[in-house]
N, C-alpha and C positions, 0 to 999 in steps of 0.2 A: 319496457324501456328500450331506446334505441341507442347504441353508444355507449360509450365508458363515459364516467364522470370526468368532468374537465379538471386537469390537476396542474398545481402551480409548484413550482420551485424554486427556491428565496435562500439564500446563502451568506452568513452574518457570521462574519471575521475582521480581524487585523491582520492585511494580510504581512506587515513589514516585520523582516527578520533586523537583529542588529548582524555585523559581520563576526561570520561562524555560526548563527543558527542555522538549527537545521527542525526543529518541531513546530507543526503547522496545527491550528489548532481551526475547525468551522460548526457550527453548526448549521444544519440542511431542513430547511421547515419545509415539508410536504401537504401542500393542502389539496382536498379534493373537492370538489364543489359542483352543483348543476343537478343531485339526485338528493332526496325528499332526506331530512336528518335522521327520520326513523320511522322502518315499518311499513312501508307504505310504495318502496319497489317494487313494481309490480309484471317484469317479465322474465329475470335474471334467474336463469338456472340455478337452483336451491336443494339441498339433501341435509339433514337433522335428525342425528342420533339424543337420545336423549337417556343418560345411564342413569340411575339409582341403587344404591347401595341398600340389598337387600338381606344381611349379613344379621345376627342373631341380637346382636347387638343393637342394631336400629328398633328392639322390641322393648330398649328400656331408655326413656319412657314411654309405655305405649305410643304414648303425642307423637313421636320422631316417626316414626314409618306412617301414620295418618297424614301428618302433614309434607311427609316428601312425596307420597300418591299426588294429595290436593297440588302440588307444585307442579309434577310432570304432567297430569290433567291442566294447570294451567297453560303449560307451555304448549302443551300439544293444540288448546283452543286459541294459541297467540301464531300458529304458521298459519301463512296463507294458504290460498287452494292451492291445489297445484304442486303445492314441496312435499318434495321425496322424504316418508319420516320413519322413522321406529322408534320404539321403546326396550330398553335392554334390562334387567332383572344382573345385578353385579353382586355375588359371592364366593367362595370359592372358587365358581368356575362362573361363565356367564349365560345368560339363558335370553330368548325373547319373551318378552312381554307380549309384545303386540309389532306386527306380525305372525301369526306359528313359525311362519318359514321365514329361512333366514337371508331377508330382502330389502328391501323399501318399499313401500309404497304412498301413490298419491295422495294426499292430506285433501277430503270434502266434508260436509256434514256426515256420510256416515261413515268412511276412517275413522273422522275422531270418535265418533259416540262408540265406535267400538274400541278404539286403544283406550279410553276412559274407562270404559267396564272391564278392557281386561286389567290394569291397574286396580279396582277394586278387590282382582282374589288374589293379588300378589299377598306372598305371607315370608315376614323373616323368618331367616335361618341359614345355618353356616357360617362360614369363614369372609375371609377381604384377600382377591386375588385381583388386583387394580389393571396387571399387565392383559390376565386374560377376556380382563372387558373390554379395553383398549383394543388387544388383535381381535374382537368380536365385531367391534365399530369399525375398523379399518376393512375386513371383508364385505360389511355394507358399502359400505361408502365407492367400492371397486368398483361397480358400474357407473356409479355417477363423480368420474374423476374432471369431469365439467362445471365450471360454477361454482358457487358458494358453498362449503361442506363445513358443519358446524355441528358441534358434539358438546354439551353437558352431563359433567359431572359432576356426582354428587356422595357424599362418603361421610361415615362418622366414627370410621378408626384406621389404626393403622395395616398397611400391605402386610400382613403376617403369613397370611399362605402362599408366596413365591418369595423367592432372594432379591436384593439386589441387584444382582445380576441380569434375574431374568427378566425383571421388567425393564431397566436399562435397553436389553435386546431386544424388547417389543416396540418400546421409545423409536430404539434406531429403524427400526421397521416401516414405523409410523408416520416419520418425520416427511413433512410437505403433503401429507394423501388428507388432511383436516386440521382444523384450529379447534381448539378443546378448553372449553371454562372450566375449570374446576372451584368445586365449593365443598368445605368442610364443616360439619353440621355438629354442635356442642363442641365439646374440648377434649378428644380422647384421640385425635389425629395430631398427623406429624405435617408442620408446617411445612419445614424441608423437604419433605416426601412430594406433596402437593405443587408445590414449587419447583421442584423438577419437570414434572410430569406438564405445567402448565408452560414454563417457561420450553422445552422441547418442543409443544404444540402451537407456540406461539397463541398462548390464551392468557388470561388472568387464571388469579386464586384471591380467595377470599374466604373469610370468616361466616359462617350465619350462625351464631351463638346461641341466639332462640329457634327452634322449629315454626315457632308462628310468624317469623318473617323472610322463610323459603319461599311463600307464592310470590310476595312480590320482587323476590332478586329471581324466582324463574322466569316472568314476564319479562321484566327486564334486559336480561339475558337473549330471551327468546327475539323480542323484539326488536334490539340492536342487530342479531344477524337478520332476522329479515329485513333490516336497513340498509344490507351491506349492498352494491352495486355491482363487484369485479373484485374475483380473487387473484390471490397469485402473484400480486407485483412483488416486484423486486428491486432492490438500491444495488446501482451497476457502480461499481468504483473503480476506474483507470488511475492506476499512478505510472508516474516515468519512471524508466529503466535507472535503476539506483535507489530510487525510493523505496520505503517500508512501510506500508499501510499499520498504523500501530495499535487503533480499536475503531471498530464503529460497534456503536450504543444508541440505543435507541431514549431516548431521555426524556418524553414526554408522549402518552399520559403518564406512564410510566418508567422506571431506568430497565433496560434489559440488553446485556450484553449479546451483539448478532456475532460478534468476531468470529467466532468457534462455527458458524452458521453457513461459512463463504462455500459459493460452490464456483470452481473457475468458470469464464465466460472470456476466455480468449487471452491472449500475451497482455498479461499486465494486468488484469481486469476480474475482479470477481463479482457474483451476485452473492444480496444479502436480502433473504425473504424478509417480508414487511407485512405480507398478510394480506387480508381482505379488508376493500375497503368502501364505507360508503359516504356523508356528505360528514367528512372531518378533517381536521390537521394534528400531522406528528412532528415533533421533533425528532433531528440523528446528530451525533456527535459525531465528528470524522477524525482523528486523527493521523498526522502523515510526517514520517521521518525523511527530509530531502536531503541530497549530498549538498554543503556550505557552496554559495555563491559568490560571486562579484560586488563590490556596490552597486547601485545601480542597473542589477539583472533584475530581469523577474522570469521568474517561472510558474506551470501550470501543474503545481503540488497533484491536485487531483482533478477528473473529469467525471462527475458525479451526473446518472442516469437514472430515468424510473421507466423499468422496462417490461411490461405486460406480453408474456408466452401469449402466441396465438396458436391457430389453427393448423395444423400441416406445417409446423414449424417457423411457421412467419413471427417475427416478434414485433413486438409495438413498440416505442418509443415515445413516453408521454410525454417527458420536460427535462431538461437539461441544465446544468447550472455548473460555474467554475471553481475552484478554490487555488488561492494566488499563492505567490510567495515573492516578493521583493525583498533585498537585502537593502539596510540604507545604514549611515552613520550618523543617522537625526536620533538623538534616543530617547527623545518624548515621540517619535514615532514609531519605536522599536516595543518600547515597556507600556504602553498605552493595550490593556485588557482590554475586548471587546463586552461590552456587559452581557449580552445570552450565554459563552462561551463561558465568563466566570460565573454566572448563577447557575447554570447546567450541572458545572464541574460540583458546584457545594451541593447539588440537590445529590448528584452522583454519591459524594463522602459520603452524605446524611443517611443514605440507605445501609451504605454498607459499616457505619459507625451504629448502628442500632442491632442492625445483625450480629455485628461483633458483639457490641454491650449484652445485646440475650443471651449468644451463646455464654461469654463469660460466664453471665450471672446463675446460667444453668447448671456450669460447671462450679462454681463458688466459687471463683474467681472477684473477690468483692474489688477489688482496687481497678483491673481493667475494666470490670463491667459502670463503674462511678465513670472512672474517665470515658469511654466510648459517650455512653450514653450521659455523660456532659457536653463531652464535644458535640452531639446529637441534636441537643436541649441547644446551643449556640447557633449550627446549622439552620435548624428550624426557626426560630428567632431572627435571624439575619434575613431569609430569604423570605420570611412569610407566609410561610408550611403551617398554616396557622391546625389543619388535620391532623398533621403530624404531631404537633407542639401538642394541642390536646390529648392524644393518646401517650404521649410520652409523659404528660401530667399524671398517670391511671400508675405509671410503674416507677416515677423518682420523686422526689421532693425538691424544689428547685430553688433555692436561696439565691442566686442573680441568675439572667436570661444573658443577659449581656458577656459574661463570661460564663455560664454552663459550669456554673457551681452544683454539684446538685448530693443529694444523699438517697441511695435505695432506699423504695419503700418496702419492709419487711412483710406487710403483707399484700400482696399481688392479687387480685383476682385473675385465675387463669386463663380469663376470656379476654379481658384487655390486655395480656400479655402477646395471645398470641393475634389481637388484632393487632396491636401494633409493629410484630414481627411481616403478620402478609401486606399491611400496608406501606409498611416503611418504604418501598419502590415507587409509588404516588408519588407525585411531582406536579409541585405548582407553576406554572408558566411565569408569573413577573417577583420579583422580589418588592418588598415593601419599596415605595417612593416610585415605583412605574417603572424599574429600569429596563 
């Protein structure tokens, strides 16, 4: 491939304050376009760790370590020539699979055929030490700090053999050297746990509840990064002197707060990693506190950038886009929502009103965990989170949709509980009626 994918930048607000406002609200559609949707990029510097949790625990049911083998064997047969891979062995401590030494190497016919056999004598046993297979994949991945760097994991308990803390400090270590899927295999894992570790890597998490349906989220998995085109970009956001950047979010495909993420990038101005990308679009939610106006002023809230690190320090500049602010005293122009900004904002609640409701209902909290996860049930309904609404089916009883009446269901299966906890961040793009 020659070039970075072509990327567009689309900016959907209101941008009229009434007099005295001062919160600007936009959302930032980033699209990328010009490289193959999946799999099928074929020059773009590529490196792939692929972990499984080979802990004592993955021997019951036997099934679970058989079929996390047949997964990483699939994924290993789903990189093209060419990509830098390993296989990592994750228990108390972390070991190579394949590999012996502790490297990468090129992915041809016989790489694979041999990290495939060495996956065959893998044998559980031991502990779950998550932080020290993370700093195992970050040491490979050191020479290939070029190009697409992409890491699966895969786990079926919880971080018991480190703190904390110490994976926290591996996190921080980690953060911008790879993007890392995590997957939680049956229901003896901590969502919350996984969820950190994913959200820090800028990856997903997810549920795989059966072991017989690992091979195909490994493909899947696998073949999305080697779809991706160009890592690294970044959302450059300038605000004016007085201004207060107050969140950027990332709110489609999923909700994930970058705020906490900003790395300065000059007076006024931070970057917000966004990740690797290949032929997709995301949504950002921008928020910006400006000091109150004039009538009739306008101002330029923020100057919104997607900015590609280059070689010897040259940056790229892919697309650009404004976010306004005018003050008027017209207040059908003032109070007039922009529809993406008010469906983003509910898909935003919905995630964190489910969160809320599990943890409640974990804690026995029956009366906040009813309301959340009513408000939840209304959310979803309103917007057409028609995924959501189904899973939220699995864990309430719902007497109206309309107002998110609803009653716990006493008995839960633990698997729909906690799909519905990794998914609740999924976010549909239009709300019912096209808006």
């Amino acid at each position: 491939m020659t070039g970075n994918p072509d990327f567009t930048l689309t900016i959907d607000q209101n941008k009229y304050l009434p007099e005295g406002g001062q919160e600007v609200h936009a959302i930032v559609t980033v699209e990328a376009s010009g490289v193959p949707a999946a799999g099928a990029v074929r020059s773009t510097s590529a490196a792939e760790v692929i972990i499984i949790d080979t802990s004592g625990s993955m021997d019951y049911p036997r099934t679970k370590m058989s079929a996390a083998i047949r997964a990483a064997q699939t994924a290993v047969d789903s990189l093209r020539d060419g990509v830098s891979f390993a296989v990592v062995s994750g228990s108390a401590r972390a070991r190579m699979v394949y590999p012996a030494g502790e490297q990468l190497v090129p992915a041809n016919p016989q790489t694979r055929q041999e990290a495939k056999a060495a996956l065959e004598r893998v044998r559980p046993a031991g502990g779950t030490a998550i932080g020290a297979w993370l700093g195992l994949a970050d040491r490979l991945f050191a020479a290939h700090q070029e190009g697409i760097r992409h890491a699966i994991l895969l786990t079926d308990g919880k971080n018991q053999h480190e703190s904390p803390e110490q994976l926290d400090a591996v996190l921080q270590s980690c953060v911008g050297h790879f993007v890392c899927d995590c997957r939680g295999v049956g229901t003896d894992w901590e969502v919350a746990e996984l969820r950190k570790v994913a959200s820090a890597m800028l990856g997903s998490v997810d549920i795989v509840a059966s072991p017989n349906d690992l091979v195909a989220d490994f493909r899947a998995m696998t073949e999305a990064a080697m779809g991706k085109a160009v890592a690294d970009v970044a959302l450059r956001v300038w605000t004016p002197q007085a201004a207060r950047l107050r969140f950027v979010k990332q709110v489609t495909p999923s909700v994930e707060d970058l705020t906490g993420k900003r790395v300065d990038a000059g007076p006024r101005a931070g970057d917000y990693p966004i990740g690797a990308w290949g032929a997709e679009s995301r949504d950002y939610h921008i928020c910006v506190e400006v000091p109150p106006g004039m009538i009739g002023q306008e101002l330029r809230a923020a100057w919104v950038k997607l900015v590609l690190p280059g070689t010897g320090g040259e940056e790229q500049v892919l697309a650009t886009g404004n976010v306004l602010a005018e003050w008027t005293d017209d207040e059908a122009q003032s109070t007039r929502i922009n529809p993406k900004v008010a469906h983003f904002t509910g898909q935003a609640e919905l995630a964190e009103a489910i969160q809320e409701g599990l943890a409640a209902r974990k804690s026995g909290d029956v009366d906040t965990a009813t309301a959340r996860l009513g408000r939840a049930v209304k959310l979803a309904h309103e917007s057409g989170n028609d995924a959501i609404a189904g899973l939220l089916d699995k864990v309430v009883d719902v007497d109206d949709h309309a107002t998110g009446t609803v009653r716990l269901k006493k008995n839960v299966d633990k698997a729909d509980e906690m799909s519905l906890d990794t998914r609740s961040s999924k976010t549909v793009r239009t709300r019912k009626g096209g808006a």
